[in-house]
Steps between C-alpha positions, in 0.01 A plus 500: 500500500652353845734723656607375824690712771787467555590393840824587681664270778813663684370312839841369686423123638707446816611129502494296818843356479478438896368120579171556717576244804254378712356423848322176539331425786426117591208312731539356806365394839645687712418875496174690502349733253530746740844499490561424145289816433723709775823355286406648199361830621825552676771333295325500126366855532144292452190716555301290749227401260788404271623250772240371564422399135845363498437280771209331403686410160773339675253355740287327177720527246846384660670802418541878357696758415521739736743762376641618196847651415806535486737228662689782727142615584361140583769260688519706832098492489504168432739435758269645736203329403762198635582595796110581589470120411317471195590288196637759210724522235631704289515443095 
């Protein structure tokens, strides 16, 4: 004779209804890692090793996302990143 348990699920599942935006950061020629890695400490709330990672993506890879949220959260940020001179954008 099987008798299972029974098993009870009153769990509440919050949807994301928000769309998660995000901060892509491009390669170029122009600026150093040290200041890439600066950038993102300062204006992506980065931890430094974090940057650094980052950086070396972009720098092999072409690009990476650099930040994660919500659009309100990410285009001054991303403006930022602009002004400092690198090559982001925001999706």
């Amino acid at each position: 004779m099987d008798e299972s348990p029974e098993i009870a699920f009153d769990e509440e599942v919050e949807v994301l209804t928000a769309k998660e935006h995000h901060i892509v950061l491009h390669n170029d020629d122009i600026n150093s890692f040290d200041h890439v890695i600066r950038c993102l400490v300062r204006i992506c709330d980065q931890t430094p090793e974090q940057a650094e990672q980052c950086a070396y993506i972009v720098h092999y890879q072409g690009k990476c996302v650099v930040k994660t949220g919500a659009y309100e959260d990410l285009k001054p940020r991303c403006l930022l990143l602009l002004e400092e001179g690198l090559s982001a954008e925001l999706v």
